[in-house]
C-alpha positions in Angstrom: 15.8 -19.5 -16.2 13.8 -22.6 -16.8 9.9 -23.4 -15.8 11.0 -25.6 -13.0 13.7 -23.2 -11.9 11.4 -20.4 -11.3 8.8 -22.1 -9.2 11.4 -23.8 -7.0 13.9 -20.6 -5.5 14.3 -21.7 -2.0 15.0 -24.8 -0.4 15.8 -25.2 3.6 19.1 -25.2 4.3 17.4 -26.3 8.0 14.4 -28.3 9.1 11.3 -25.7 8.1 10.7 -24.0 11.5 6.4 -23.2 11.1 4.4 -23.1 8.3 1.4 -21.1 8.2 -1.8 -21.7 6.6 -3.1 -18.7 5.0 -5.8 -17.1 2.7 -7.2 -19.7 -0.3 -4.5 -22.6 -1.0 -1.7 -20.5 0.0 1.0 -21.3 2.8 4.2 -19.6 4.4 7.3 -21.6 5.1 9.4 -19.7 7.8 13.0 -20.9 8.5 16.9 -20.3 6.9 16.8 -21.1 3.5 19.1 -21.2 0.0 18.8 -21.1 -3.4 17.3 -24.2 -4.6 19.5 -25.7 -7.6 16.3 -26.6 -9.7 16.8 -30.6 -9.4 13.5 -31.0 -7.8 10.1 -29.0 -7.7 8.7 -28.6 -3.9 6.2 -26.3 -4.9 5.3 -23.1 -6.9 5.9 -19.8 -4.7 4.1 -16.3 -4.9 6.1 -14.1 -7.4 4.2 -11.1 -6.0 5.2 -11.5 -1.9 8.9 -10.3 -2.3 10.2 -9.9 1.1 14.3 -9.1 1.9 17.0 -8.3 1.5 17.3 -8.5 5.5 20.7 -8.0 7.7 22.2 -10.3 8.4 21.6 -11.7 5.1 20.8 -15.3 6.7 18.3 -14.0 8.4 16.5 -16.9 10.2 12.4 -16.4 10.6 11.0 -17.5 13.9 7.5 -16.8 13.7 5.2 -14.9 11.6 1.3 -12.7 12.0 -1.1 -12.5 9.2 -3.1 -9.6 10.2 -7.0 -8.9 9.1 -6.1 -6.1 6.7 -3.3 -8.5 5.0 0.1 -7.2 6.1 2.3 -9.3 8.4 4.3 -9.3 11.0 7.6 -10.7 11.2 9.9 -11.8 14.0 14.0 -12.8 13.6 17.4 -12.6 14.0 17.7 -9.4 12.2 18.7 -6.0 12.5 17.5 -4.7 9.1 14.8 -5.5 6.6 14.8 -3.8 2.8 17.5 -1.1 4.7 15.7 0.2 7.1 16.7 -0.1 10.6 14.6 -3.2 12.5 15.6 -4.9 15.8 14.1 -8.7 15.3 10.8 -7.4 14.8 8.6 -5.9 11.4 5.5 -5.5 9.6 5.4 -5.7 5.9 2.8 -4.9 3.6 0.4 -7.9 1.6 3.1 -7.7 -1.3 6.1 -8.7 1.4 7.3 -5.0 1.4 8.3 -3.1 4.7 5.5 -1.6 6.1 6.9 2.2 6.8 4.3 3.3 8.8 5.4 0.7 11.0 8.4 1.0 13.6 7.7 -0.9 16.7 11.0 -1.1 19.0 11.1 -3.8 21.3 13.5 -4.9 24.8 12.9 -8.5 23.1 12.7 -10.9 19.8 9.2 -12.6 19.8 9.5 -16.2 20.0 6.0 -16.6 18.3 3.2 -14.0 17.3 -0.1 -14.7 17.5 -2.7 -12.4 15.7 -6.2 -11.7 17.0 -9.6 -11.5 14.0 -9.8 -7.9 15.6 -6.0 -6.8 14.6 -4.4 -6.7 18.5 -1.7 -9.3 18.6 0.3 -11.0 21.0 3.9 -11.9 21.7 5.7 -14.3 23.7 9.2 -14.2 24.7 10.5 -16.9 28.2 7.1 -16.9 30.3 6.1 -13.1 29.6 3.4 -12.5 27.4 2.4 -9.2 25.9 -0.8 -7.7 23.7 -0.6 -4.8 21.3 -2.9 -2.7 19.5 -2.7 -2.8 15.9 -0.6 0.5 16.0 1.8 -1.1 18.3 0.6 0.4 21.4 0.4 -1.5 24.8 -3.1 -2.8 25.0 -3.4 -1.9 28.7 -6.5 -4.1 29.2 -4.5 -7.1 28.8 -2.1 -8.6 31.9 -0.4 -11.7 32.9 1.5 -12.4 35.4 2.7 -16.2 35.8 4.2 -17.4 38.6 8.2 -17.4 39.3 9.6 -21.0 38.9 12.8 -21.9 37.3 11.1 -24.5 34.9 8.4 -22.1 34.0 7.9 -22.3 29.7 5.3 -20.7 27.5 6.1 -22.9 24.7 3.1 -21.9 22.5 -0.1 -19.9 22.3 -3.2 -20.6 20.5 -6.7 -19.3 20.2 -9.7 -21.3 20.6 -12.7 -21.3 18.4 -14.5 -19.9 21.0 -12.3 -16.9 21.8 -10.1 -18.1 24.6 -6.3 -17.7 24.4 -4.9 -20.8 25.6 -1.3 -21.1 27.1 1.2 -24.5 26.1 3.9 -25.6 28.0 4.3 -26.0 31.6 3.0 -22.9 33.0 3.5 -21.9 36.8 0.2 -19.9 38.3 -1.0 -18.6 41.9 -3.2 -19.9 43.9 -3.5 -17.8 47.4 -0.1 -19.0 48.7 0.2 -21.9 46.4 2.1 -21.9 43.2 0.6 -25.0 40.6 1.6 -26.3 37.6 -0.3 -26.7 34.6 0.4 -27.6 31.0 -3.0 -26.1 29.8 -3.8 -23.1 30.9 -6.9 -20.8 29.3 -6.9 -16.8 29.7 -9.6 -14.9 29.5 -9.7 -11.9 27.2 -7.8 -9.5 30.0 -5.4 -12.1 30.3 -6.4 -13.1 33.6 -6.6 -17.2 34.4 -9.5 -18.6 32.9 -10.3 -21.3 35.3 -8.8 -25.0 35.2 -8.8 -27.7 32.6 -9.6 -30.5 34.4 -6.6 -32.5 33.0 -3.7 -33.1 35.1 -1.1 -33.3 32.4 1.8 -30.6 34.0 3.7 -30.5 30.9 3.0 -30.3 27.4 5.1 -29.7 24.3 2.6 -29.4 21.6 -0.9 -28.4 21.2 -3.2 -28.6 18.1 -7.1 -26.6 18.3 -9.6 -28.5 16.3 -12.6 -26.8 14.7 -15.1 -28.5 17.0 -12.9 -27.1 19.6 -11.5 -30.4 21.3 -7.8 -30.2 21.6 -4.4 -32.6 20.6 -1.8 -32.4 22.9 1.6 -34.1 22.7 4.3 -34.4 25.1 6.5 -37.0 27.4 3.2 -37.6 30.0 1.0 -40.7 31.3 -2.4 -40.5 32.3 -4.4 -43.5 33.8 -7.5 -44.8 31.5 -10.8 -46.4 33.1 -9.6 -49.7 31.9 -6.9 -49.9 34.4 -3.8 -49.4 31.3 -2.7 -46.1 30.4 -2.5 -43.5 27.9 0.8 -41.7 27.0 2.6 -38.9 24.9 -0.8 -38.4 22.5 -4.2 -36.9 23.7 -7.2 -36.0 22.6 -9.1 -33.2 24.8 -12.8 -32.2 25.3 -12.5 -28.0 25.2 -13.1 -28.3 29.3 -9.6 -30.3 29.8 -11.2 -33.3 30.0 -10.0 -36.3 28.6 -11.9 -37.3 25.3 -12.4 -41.3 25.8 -12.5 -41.5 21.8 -8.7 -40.4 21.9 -7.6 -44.2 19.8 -4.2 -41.7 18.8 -3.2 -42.1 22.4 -0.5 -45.0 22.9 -0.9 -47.8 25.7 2.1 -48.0 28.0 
C-alpha cells in the first residue's frame, strides 16, 4: 500500500455528520464512510484508534463523548461493536477498542452526547434529557422535565464556560399555568431552569459557545435593531441572552 494510500482510508460516502475537536491537533470525523481509493489525501488518520468491525457493517455514527480519563463514548445505528452485543450505544477504550467493563443498555439511541470535565455525561433523545454517572448509573440529582408541546425539539446541548448546560432548539417550559417558548434555555447543575435569556428568539437551530462566553446562534428568526432595520438568521449573544450590538455577522432584512 502506498504513502498516500495509508494516510487517506476513509472518505464519506455522506455529508460528515460532527467533527469533534479533541486532545493536541487531533479531530474525530463521525458519519458513514468508505474506503477511500487513494486519488486524493484529506488528511493523515490515527493508526493507533482502531475502532469496528460494528453490525451492521455501515454502521452510521451520530454523536460521540471524549471522556476525562480518555475513553469514548459512542452512539449509532448498531447492534454490535467488535462482537459483542451493543444496542446504539458504547464506550471504547483511548485505543478505539470496546470498553468491556462497560455495558450500559438503553430504551433509546442518543441523538447527541455531551461529556461533563467531572466524567457524568448527558444524553438527549426528542425533548428528554438524561445524566449518568461515569459508571452508567442514573445521576439522580439531575431532572428535567420540559413542557408537552407538539413542536417541542432539543436540537443541541452545550456547556458554557462557566458551567451552565444550555438547551438549543425550541424548547417548551412552565411557568405556573403558562407554557413558553424559548430557543435558549440555561439549566442549572440539577437540571432545573436556570432563569431567562433575555432574548426573544423562540427558535434556534444552531448554537456556537465562545471562550469569552458570548454565544452564536443561527436559525430562520428576525429581531428588531436600535436603528429601526433588522437583524436576521445570524447572532451574536452576550452570556445573559442579550443581544451583543457588535454582532456585524447578523444580516439586515
Amino acid at each position: 500500500m502506498n504513502s498516500a494510500r495509508r494516510h487517506a482510508l476513509l472518505a464519506p460516502r455522506r455529508p460528515v455528520l460532527s467533527a469533534r475537536s479533541l486532545a493536541g491537533s487531533v479531530a474525530l470525523l463521525l458519519g458513514l464512510f468508505a474506503p477511500w481509493d487513494g486519488s486524493a489525501q484529506p488528511g493523515t488518520f490515527d493508526a493507533t484508534f482502531q475502532f469496528g468491525p460494528t453490525t451492521p457493517a455501515a454502521t452510521e455514527l451520530l454523536s460521540v463523548g471524549w471522556l476525562p480519563d480518555g475513553k469514548v463514548l459512542i452512539s449509532g445505528d448498531f447492534t454490535s461493536v467488535q462482537g459483542y452485543y451493543r444496542n446504539g450505544f458504547a464506550r471504547l477504550n483511548p485505543d478505539g477498542s470496546l470498553d468491556l467493563t462497560f455495558d450500559q443498555v438503553l430504551s433509546f439511541v442518543p441523538a447527541e452526547i455531551l461529556t461533563q470535565a467531572d466524567g457524568k455525561y448527558l444524553l438527549k433523545t426528542g425533548v428528554q434529557l438524561f445524566r449518568y454517572n461515569q459508571d452508567g448509573t442514573a445521576d439522580d440529582s439531575f431532572s428535567i422535565v420540559p413542557a408537552v408541546h407538539p413542536s417541542a425539539e432539543i436540537r443541541q446541548i452545550l456547556l458554557a464556560p462557566d458551567g451552565r448546560l444550555l438547551l438549543v432548539g425550541h424548547i417548551w417550559r412552565q411557568v405556573g399555568t403558562i407554557a413558553e417558548a424559548r430557543g435558549l434555555q440555561p439549566l442549572n447543575a440539577n437540571g432545573s431552569w436556570g432563569g431567562n435569556f433575555s432574548t426573544t428568539i423562540q427558535v434556534v437551530q444552531s448554537e456556537y459557545v465562545q471562550p469569552n462566553g458570548q454565544i452564536l446562534v443561527g436559525g430562520d428568526f428576525t429581531v428588531p435593531w436600535p436603528d429601526g432595520r433588522t437583524r436576521s438568521r445570524i447572532l451574536r449573544l452576550n452570556s445573559n441572552g442579550t443581544v451583543s450590538r457588535r454582532s456585524s455577522a447578523s444580516r439586515r432584512c
